[in-house]
KELUM-146497 format. One record per residue (C-alpha): y negated, x, z negated. Coordinates in nm, 4 decimals, padded with zeros to 6 digits. Each point is the difference from the previous one (the first is absolute). Example, Ala and Ser with C-alpha at 12.3 -4.5 7.8 and 13.67 -1.06 7.14 Angstrom:
2
       yy       xx       zz
  00.4500  01.2300 -00.7800
 -00.3440  00.1370  00.0660
//
This chain:
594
       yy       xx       zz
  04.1115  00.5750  01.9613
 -00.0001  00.3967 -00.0763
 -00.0767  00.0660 -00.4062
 -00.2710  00.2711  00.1504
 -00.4127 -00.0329 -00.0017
 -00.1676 -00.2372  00.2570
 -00.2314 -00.2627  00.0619
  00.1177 -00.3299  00.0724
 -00.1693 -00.3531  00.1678
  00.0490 -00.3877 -00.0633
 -00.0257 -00.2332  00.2986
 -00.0437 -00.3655 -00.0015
  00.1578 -00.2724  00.2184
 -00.2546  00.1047  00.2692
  00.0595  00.3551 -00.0122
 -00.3416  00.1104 -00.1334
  00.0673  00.2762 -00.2971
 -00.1101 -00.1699 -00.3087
  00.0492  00.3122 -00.2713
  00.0272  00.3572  00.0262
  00.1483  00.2094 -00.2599
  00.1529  00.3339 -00.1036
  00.3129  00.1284 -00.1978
  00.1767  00.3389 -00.1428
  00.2923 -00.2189  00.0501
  00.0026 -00.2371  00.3456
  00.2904 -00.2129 -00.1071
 -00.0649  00.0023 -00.3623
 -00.3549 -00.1280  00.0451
  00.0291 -00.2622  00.2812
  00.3147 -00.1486 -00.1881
 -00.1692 -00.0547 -00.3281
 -00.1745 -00.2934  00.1925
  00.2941 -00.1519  00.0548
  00.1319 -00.0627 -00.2962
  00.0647 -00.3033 -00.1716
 -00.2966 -00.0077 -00.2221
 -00.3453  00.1273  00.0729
 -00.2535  00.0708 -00.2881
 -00.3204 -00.0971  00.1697
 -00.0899 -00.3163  00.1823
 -00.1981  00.1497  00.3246
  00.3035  00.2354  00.0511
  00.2177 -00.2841 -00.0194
 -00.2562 -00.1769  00.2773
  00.0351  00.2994  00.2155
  00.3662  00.0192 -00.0465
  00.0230 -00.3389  00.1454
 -00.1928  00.1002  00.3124
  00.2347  00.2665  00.1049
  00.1392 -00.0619  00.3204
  00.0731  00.3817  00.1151
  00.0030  00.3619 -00.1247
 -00.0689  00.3619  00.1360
 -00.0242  00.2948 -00.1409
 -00.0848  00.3833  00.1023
  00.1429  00.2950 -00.1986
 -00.2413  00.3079 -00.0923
  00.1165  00.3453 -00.1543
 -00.2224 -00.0477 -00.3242
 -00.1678 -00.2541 -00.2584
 -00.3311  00.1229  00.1143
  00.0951 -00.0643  00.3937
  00.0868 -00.3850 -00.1078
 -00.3259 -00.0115 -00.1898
 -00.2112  00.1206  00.2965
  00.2359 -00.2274  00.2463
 -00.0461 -00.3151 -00.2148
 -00.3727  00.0786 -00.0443
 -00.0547  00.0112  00.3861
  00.2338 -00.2899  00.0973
 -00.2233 -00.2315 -00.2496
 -00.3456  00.1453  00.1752
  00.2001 -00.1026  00.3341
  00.1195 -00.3429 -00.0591
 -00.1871 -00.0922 -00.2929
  00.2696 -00.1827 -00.1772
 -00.0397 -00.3569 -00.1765
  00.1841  00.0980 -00.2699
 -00.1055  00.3578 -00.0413
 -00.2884  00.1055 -00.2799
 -00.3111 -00.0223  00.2088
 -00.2299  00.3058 -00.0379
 -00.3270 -00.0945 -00.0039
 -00.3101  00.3240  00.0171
 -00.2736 -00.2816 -00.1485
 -00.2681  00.2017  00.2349
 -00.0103  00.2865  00.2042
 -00.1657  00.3113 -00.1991
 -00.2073  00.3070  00.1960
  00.1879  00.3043  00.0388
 -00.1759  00.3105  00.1050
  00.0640  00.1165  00.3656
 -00.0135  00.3501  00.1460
 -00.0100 -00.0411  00.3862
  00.2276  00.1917  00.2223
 -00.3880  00.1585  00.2429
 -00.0659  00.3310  00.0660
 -00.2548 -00.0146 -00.2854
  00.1846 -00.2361 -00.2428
 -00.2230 -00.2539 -00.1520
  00.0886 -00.1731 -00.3581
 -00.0909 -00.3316 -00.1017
  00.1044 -00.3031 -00.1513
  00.1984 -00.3317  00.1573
  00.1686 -00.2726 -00.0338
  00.2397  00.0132  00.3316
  00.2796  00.2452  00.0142
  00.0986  00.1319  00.3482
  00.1933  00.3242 -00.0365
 -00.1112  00.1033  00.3339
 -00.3543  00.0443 -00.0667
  00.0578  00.2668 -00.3351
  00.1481  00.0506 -00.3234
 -00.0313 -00.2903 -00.2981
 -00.0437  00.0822 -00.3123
 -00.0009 -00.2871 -00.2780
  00.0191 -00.3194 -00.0225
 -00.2437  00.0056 -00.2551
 -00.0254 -00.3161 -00.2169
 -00.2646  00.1620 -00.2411
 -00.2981  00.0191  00.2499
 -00.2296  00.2125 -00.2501
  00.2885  00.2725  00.0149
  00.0191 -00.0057  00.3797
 -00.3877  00.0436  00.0504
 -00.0087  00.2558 -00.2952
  00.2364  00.2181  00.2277
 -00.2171 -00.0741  00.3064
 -00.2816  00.1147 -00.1755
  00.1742  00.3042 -00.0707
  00.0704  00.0992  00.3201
 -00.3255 -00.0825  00.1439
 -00.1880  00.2257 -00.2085
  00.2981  00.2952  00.0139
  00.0384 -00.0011  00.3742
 -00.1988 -00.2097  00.1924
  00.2124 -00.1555  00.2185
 -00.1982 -00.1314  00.3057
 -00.0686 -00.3740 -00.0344
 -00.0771 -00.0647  00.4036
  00.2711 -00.2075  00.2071
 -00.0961  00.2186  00.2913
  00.3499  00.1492  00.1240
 -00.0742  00.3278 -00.0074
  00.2200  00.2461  00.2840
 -00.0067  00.3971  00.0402
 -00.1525  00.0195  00.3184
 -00.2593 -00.2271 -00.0158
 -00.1066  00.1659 -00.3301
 -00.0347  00.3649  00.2104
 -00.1649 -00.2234  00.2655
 -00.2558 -00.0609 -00.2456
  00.0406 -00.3470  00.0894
 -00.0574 -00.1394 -00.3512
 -00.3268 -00.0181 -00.2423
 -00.0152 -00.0127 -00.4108
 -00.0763 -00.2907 -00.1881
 -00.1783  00.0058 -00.2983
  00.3134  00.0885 -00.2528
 -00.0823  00.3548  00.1584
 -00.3325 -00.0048 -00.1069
  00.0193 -00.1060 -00.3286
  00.3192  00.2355 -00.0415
  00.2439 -00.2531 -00.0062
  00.1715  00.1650  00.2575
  00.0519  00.3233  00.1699
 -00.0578 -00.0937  00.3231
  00.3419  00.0374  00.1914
 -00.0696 -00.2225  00.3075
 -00.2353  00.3194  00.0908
  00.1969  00.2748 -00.1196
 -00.1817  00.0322 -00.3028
  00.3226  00.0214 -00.2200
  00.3152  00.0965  00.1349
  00.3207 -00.1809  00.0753
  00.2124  00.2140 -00.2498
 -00.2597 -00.0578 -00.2482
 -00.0748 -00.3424  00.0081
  00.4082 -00.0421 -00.0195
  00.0455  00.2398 -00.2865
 -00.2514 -00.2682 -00.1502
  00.2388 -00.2850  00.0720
  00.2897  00.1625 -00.0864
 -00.1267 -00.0007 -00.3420
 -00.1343 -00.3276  00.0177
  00.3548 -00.1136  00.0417
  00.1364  00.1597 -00.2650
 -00.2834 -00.1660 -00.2069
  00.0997 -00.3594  00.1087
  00.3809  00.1276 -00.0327
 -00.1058  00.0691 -00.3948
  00.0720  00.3960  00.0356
 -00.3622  00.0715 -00.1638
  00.1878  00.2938 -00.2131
  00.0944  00.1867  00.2987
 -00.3027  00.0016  00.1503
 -00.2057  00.1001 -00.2940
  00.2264  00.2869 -00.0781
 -00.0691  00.1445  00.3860
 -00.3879 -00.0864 -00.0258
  00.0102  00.2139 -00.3225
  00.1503  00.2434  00.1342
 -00.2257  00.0203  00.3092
 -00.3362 -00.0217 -00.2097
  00.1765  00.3262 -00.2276
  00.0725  00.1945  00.3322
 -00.3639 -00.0872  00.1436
 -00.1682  00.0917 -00.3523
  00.1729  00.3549  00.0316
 -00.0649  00.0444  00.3004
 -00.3611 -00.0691 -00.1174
 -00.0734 -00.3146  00.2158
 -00.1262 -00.1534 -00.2352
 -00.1701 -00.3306  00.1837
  00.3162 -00.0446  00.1791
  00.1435 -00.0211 -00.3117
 -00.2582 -00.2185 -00.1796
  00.1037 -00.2760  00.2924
  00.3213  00.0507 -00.0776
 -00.0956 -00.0889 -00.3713
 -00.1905 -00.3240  00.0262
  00.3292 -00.1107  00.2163
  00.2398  00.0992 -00.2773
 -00.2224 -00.1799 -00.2703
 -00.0477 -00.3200  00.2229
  00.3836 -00.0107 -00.0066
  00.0403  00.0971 -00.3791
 -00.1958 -00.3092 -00.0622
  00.1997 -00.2563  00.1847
  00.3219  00.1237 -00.1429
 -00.1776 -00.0314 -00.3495
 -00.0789 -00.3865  00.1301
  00.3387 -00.0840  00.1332
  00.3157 -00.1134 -00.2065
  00.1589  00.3299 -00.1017
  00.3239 -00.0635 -00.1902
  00.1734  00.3460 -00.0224
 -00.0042  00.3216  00.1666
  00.3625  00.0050 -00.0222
  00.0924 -00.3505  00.1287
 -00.0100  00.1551  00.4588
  00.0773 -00.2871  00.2948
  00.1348 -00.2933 -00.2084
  00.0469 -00.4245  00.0608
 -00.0620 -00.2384 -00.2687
  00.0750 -00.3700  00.0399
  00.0067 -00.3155 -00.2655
  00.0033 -00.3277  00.0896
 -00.2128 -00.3190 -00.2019
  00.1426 -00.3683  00.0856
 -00.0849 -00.3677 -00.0237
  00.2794 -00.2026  00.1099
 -00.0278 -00.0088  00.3773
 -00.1885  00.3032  00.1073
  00.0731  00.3843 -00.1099
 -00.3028  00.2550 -00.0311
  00.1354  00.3946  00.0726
 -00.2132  00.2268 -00.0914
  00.0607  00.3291  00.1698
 -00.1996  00.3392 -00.0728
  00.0686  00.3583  00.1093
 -00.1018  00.2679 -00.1762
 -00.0393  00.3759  00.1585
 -00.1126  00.3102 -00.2136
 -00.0917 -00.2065 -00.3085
 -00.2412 -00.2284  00.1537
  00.0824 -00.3453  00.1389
 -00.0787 -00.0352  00.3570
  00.1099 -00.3413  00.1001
  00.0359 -00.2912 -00.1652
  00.1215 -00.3542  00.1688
  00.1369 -00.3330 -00.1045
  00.1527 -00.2723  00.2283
  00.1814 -00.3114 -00.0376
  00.3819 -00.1625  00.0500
 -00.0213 -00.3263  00.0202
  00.3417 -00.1074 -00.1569
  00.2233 -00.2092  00.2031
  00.3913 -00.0266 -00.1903
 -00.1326  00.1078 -00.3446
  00.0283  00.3584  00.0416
  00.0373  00.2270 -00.2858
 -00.2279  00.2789 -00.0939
  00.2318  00.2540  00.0655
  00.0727 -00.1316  00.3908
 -00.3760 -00.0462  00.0322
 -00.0918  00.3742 -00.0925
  00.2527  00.1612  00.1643
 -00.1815 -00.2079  00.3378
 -00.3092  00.1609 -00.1283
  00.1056  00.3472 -00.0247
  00.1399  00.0156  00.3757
 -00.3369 -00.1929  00.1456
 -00.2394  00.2417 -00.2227
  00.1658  00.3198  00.0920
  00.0495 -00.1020  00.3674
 -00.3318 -00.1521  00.0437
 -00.1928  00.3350 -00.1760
  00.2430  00.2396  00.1469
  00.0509  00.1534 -00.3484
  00.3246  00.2591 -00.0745
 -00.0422 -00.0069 -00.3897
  00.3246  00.1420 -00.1434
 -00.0628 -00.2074 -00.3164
 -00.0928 -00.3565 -00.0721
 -00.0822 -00.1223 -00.3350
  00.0735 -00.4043 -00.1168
 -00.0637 -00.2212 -00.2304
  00.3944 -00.0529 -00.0294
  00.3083  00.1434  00.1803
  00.1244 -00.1321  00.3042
  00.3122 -00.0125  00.2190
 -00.0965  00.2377  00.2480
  00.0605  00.3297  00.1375
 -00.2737  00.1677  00.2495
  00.1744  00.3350  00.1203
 -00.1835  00.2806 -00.2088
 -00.2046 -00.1808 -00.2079
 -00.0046 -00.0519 -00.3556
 -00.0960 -00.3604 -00.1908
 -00.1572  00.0730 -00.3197
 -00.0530 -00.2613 -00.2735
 -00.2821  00.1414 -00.2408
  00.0097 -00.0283 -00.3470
 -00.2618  00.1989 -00.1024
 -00.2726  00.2680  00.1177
 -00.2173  00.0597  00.3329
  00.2341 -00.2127  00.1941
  00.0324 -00.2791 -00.2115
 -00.3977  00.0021 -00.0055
  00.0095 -00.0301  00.3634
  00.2591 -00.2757  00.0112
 -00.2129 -00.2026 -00.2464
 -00.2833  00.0598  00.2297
  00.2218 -00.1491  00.3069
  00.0613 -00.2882 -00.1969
 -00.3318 -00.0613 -00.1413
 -00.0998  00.0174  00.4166
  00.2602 -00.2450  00.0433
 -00.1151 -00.2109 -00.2579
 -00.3876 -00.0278  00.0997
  00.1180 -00.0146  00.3649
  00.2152 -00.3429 -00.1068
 -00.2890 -00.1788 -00.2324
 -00.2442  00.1077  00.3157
  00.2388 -00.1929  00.2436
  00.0292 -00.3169 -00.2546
 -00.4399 -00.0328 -00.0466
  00.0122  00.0310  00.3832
  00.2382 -00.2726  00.0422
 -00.1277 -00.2261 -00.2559
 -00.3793  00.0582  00.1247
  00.1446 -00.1444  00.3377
  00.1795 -00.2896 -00.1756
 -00.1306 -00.0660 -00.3747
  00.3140 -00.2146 -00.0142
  00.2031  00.2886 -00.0256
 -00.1666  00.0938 -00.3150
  00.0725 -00.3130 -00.1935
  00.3724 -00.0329  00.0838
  00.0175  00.3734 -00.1007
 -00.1315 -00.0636 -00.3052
  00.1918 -00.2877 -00.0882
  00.3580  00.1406  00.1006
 -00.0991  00.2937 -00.2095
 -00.0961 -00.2395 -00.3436
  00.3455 -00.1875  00.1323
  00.1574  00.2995 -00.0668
 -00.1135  00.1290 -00.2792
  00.0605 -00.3297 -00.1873
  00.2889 -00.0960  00.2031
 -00.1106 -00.3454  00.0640
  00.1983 -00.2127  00.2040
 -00.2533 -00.0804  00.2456
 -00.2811  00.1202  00.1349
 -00.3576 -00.0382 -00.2531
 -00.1370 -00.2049  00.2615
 -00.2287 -00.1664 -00.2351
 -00.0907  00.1652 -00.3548
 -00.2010 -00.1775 -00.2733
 -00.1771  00.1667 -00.3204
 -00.1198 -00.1987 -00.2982
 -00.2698  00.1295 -00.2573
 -00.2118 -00.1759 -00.3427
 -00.3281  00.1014 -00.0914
 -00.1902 -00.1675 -00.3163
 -00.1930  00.1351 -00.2892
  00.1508 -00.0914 -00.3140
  00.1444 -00.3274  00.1669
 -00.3158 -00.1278  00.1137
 -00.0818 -00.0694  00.3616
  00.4106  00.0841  00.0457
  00.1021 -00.0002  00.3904
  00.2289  00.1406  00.2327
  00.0377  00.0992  00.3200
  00.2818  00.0374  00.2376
 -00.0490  00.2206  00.3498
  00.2606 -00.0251  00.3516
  00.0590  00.2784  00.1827
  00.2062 -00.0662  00.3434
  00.1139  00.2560  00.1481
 -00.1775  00.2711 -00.2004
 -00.3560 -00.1923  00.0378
 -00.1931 -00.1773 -00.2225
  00.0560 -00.3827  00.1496
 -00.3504 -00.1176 -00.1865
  00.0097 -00.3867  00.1238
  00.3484  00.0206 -00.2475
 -00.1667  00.1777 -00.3114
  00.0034 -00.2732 -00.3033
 -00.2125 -00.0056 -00.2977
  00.1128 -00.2183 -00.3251
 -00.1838 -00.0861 -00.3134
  00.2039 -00.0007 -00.2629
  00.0588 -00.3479 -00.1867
  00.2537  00.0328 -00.2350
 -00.0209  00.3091 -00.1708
 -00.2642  00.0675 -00.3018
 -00.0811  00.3337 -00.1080
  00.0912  00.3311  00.1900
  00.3367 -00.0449  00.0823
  00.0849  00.2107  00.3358
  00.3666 -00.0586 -00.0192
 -00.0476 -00.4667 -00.0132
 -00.2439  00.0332  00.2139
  00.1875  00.2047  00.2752
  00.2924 -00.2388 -00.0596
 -00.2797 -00.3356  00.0689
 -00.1181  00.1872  00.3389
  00.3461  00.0581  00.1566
  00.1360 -00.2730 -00.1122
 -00.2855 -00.2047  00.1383
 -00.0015  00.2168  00.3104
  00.3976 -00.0262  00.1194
  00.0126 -00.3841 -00.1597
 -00.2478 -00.0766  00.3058
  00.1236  00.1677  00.2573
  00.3268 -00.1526 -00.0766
 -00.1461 -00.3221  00.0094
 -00.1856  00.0535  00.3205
  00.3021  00.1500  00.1921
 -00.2013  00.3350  00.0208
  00.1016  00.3344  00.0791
  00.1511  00.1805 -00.3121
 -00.0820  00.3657 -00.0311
  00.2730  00.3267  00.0768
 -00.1785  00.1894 -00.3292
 -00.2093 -00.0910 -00.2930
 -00.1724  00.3091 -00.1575
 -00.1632  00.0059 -00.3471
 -00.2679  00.1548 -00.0909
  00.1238  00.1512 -00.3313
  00.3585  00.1589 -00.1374
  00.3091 -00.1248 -00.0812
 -00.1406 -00.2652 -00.2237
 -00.1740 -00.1777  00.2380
  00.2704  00.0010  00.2631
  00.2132 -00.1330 -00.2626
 -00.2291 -00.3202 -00.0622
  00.0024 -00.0480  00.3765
  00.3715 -00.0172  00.0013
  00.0656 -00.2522 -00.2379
 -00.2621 -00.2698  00.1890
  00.1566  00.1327  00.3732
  00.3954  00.0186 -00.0963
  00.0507 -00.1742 -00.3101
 -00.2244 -00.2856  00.0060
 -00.0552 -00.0657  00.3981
  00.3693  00.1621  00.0831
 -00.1838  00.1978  00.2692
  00.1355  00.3157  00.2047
 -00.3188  00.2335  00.0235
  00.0089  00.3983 -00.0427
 -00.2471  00.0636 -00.2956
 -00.1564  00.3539 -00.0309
 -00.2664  00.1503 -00.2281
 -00.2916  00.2471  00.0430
 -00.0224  00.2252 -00.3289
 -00.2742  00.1895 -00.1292
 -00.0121  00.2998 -00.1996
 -00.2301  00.0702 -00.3170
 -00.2966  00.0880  00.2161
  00.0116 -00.3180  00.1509
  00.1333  00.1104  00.3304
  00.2777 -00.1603  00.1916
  00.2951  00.2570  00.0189
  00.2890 -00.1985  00.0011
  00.2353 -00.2486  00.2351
  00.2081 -00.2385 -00.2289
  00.2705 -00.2177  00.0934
  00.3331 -00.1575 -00.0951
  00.1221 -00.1729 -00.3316
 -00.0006  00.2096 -00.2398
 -00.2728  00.1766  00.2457
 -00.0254  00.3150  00.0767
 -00.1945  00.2479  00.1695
  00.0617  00.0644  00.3871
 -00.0722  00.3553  00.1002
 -00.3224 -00.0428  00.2105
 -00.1866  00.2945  00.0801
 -00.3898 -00.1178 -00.1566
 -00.1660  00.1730  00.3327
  00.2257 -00.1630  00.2082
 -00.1598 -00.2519  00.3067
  00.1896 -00.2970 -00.1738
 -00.0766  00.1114 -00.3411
 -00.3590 -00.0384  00.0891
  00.0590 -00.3719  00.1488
  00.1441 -00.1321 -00.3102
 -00.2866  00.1154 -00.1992
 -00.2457 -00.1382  00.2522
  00.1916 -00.3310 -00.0773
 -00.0173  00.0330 -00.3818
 -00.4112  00.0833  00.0663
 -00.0286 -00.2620  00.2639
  00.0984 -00.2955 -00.2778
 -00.1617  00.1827 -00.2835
 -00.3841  00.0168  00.1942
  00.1240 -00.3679  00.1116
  00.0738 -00.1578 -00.3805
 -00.3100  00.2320 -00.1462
 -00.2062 -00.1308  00.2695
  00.0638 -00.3820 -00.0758
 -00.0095  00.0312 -00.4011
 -00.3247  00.1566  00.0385
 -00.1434 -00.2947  00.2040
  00.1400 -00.2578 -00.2018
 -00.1711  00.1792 -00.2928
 -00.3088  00.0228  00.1863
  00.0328 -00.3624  00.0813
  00.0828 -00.1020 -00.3742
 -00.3541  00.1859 -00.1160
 -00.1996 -00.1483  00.2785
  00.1114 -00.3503 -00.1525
 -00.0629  00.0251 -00.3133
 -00.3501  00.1315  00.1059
 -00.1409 -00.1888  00.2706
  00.2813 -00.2837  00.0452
 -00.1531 -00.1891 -00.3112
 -00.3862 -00.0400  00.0882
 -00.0029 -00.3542  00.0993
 -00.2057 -00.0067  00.2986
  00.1168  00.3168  00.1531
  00.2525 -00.0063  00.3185
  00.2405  00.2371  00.1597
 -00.2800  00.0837  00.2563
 -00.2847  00.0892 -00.2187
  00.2814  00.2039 -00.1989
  00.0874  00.1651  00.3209
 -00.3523  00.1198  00.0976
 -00.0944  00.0800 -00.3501
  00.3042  00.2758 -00.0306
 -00.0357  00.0566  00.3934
 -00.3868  00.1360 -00.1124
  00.0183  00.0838 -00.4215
  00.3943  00.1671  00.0427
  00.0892 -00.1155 -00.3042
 -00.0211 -00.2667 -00.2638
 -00.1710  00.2802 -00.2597
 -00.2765  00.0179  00.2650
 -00.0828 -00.3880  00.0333
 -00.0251 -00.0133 -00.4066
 -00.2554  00.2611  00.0217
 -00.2122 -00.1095  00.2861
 -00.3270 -00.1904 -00.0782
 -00.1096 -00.2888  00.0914
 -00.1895  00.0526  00.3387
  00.3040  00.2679  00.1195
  00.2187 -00.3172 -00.0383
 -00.2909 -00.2452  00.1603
 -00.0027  00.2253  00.3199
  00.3602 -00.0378  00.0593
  00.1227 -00.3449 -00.0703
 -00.3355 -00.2304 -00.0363
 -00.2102 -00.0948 -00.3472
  00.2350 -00.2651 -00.1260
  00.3304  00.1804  00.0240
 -00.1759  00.3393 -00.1675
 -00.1283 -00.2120 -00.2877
  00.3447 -00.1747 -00.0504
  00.1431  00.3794 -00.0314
 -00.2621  00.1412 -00.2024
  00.0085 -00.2804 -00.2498
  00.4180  00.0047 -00.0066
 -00.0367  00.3955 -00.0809
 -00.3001 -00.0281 -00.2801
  00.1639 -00.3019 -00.1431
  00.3533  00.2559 -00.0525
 -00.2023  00.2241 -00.1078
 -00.1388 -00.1876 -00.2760
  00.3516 -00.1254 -00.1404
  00.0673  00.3705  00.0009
  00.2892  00.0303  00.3100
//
């Protein structure tokens, strides 16, 4: 094979072309597949596939780019990155008629006009609309308006005439060269040249104010200032930054987000991001270089200069690749990949609103990660005391499977060997009570334990899970900071913090786990206090069941109440003999003094 630019294609045993790809080099590139050892897995797949070879020579880089781009639209490749537009966005049309007409669509047929757009930010592509409307009132009628008929008289105005929407050119009202000079500059609007046109409108309204036509001129005005004003709105980076391409690229494993924006005078005037779908593990560098061939071909653009996120292995016959480091462009590339960004977490809500499942397994490879776990947190278990100076001492413990409270698993445990307020014993009773049963029982052990306290705490848990059961279970720790809020990811032995971002998604999962077991262990203490007062109150009247207790708190709230109430209050509710029994049980403590 020639050492000389070219695109070349992979066949399978049945002849079908099963990658496309592109080289400075022809016999430099295709060889590297063939050597003994092949970094990545799905190349080694592919490799293994190969049953034939072609290849087609070009004068330039660029040429093999534009070949390989086309020959993957035409065969559509099984191992080629699939490029994937997500939806199609409006672009703005200006028809090919004798009177032009401009509006918005979805469907692109070069025969019918000239396309301006995509436009994936709709507010931006009506804004311009709007723009136009009110500058030149482009007629809004379908009817295909021809030269003769209009001399003919053949045709009648709508009500757009009337209410000076338009200027009538279906009967002569406005002129042919007029009505074009109007979308002429309507063009150059959608094209982003608003500084050319404002410089020739001022220059008109001077030449009309000397020559002392001075209404002409006022029209002339209110145009200029309608324009002046959406600049002002739109994204203006520089004056000094003319017919520019800006691309970054965001990824998440299988799918690549290229964010492409053009800028034109200082103002952007197109912004788009698509998708490759990744099929042999593609690097970013292969990806974008993809990306700059489809955006340039696709939106016809001859920028001499295209400014990345990092430098690439590519040369595009006069044009420059600059890497900012700093000023106007740099602002612009962080916009691109700030676009690129939003575009990506957009995609990944979408997705995961169609399948929640996608969510949770997100989630859980990302904790994975972070922690390096050797499997995936399946199942995740939190543990948590609550007592008031030992008394009523409980604890809870909450399961979350896959990211979701499982409530038929939550636990709660009164604590039976520890006296006084000792946090640390009375963690070690729960777990060890916990993981001693489900031993027992054969049940499922969990992928994480997470405590709801610092290193301390994990510690305690470690010496009942490793040391004393000789159990293998990843232990992490939620931390809080002096105000009492959780800022802080724990794990390991000695442990130590794992850089999680606080406003993170997962960040905000783990402290809905350490809340989840904290309202659950609050929640039972304060009913087995509740239940505690209620017997020493009502529990001891001899006489006095668990349904007359029932309707007396159902009606009187609360124990306080029932003390108070007199005699024929109590009569009403549960009959004369029971309301005696209570008021004599309450006036007889009352006499000792209680």
């Amino acid at each position: 094979m020639p050492e000389k630019p070219g695109s070349y294609q992979f066949y399978d045993a049945d002849g079908t072309i099963i990658y496309v790809g592109k080289a400075k080099k022809l016999k430099s590139r295709v060889s590297s597949y063939f050597h003994t050892e092949v970094d990545r897995y799905k190349t080694k797949v592919l490799v293994s596939k190969i049953m034939d070879l072609s290849y087609t020579v070009v004068n330039t880089e660029e040429d093999a780019l534009l070949l390989e781009n086309s020959l993957i639209k035409k065969y559509n490749p099984r191992y080629n990155v699939l490029l994937k537009d997500g939806k199609t966005y409006p672009s703005i049309c200006v028809t090919n008629e004798f009177y032009p007409r401009i509006f918005r669509t979805r469907t692109i047929n070069k025969k019918w006009g000239t396309y301006y757009g995509p436009y994936s930010h709709l507010p931006s592509m009506y804004a311009v609309l709007e723009l136009i409307k009110d500058l030149y009132h482009p007629r809004t009628c379908q009817t295909p308006l021809k030269k003769e008929e209009i001399e003919r008289g053949k045709y009648r105005v709508c009500l757009d005439y009337h209410i000076k929407k338009c200027g009538g050119p279906c009967i002569g009202k406005q002129s042919h060269d007029e009505y074009m000079k109007n979308i002429n500059q309507a063009k150059e609007i959608l094209k982003g040249n608003t500084r050319e046109i404002l410089k020739s409108m001022r220059e008109e309204m001077m030449r009309l104010a000397e020559e002392l036509k001075f209404e002409e001129a006022e029209v002339i005005k209110k145009k200029y200032e309608l324009i002046l004003n959406f600049c002002a709105k739109s994204e203006v980076v520089s004056h000094t930054i003319t017919n520019v391409d800006v691309l970054s690229i965001a990824n998440d494993g299988n799918t690549a987000y290229i964010n492409y924006i053009h800028v034109n005078n200082g103002s952007i005037n197109q912004s788009f991001t698509f998708e490759y779908k990744k099929k042999l593990e593609e690097t970013d560098e292969e990806l974008l270089s993809l990306g700059i061939i489809e955006m340039r071909k696709r939106f016809g653009s001859k920028s001499k200069e295209i400014i990345l996120p990092f430098n690439i292995d590519m040369e595009l016959d006069g044009v420059t690749i600059t890497v900012p480091q700093r000023g106007d462009k740099k602002t612009l590339l962080d916009l691109s990949i700030m676009n690129g960004k939003q575009y990506k977490f957009d995609r990944l809500k979408q997705k995961e609103k169609l399948n929640p499942e996608q969510k949770s397994v997100r989630l859980m490879t990302e904790l994975q990660e972070a922690l390096k776990l050797p499997r995936l947190p399946y199942q995740i278990e939190c543990f948590d005391n609550s007592n008031i100076s030992g008394t009523s001492a409980v604890a809870a413990c909450v399961v979350f499977k896959k990211m979701k409270p499982s409530k038929s698993d939550y636990r709660k445990y009164n604590i039976k060997t520890v006296v006084g307020p000792d946090d640390y014993a009375s963690m070690k009773e729960v777990v060890r009570r916990r993981y001693e049963r489900l031993q027992e029982e054969g049940e499922r052990l969990p992928d994480l334990i997470i405590t709801d306290g610092g290193k301390g705490q994990m510690e305690v848990v470690r010496e009942v899970v490793e040391d004393e059961l000789h159990l293998d279970i990843p232990i992490a720790g939620l931390a809080k900071d002096n105000r009492h809020r959780t800022n802080e990811l724990l794990y390991g032995f000695p442990a130590v913090t794992i850089g999680l971002k606080t406003d993170s998604e997962l960040f905000h999962v783990l402290t809905r786990i350490q809340d989840e077991v904290h309202r659950f262990a609050i929640t039972f203490h304060r009913d087995k206090r509740s239940k505690a007062a209620l017997h020493s109150e009502l529990d001891e009247i001899k006489g006095i069941g668990p349904k007359t207790k029932e309707l007396l708190l159902e009606k009187l709230k609360t124990v306080k109440k029932i003390k108070e109430a007199d005699h024929d209050t109590l009569a009403k509710l549960i009959g004369e003999s029971k309301a005696r029994i209570i008021s004599e049980y309450f006036e007889a403590k009352k006499g000792a003094g209680n």
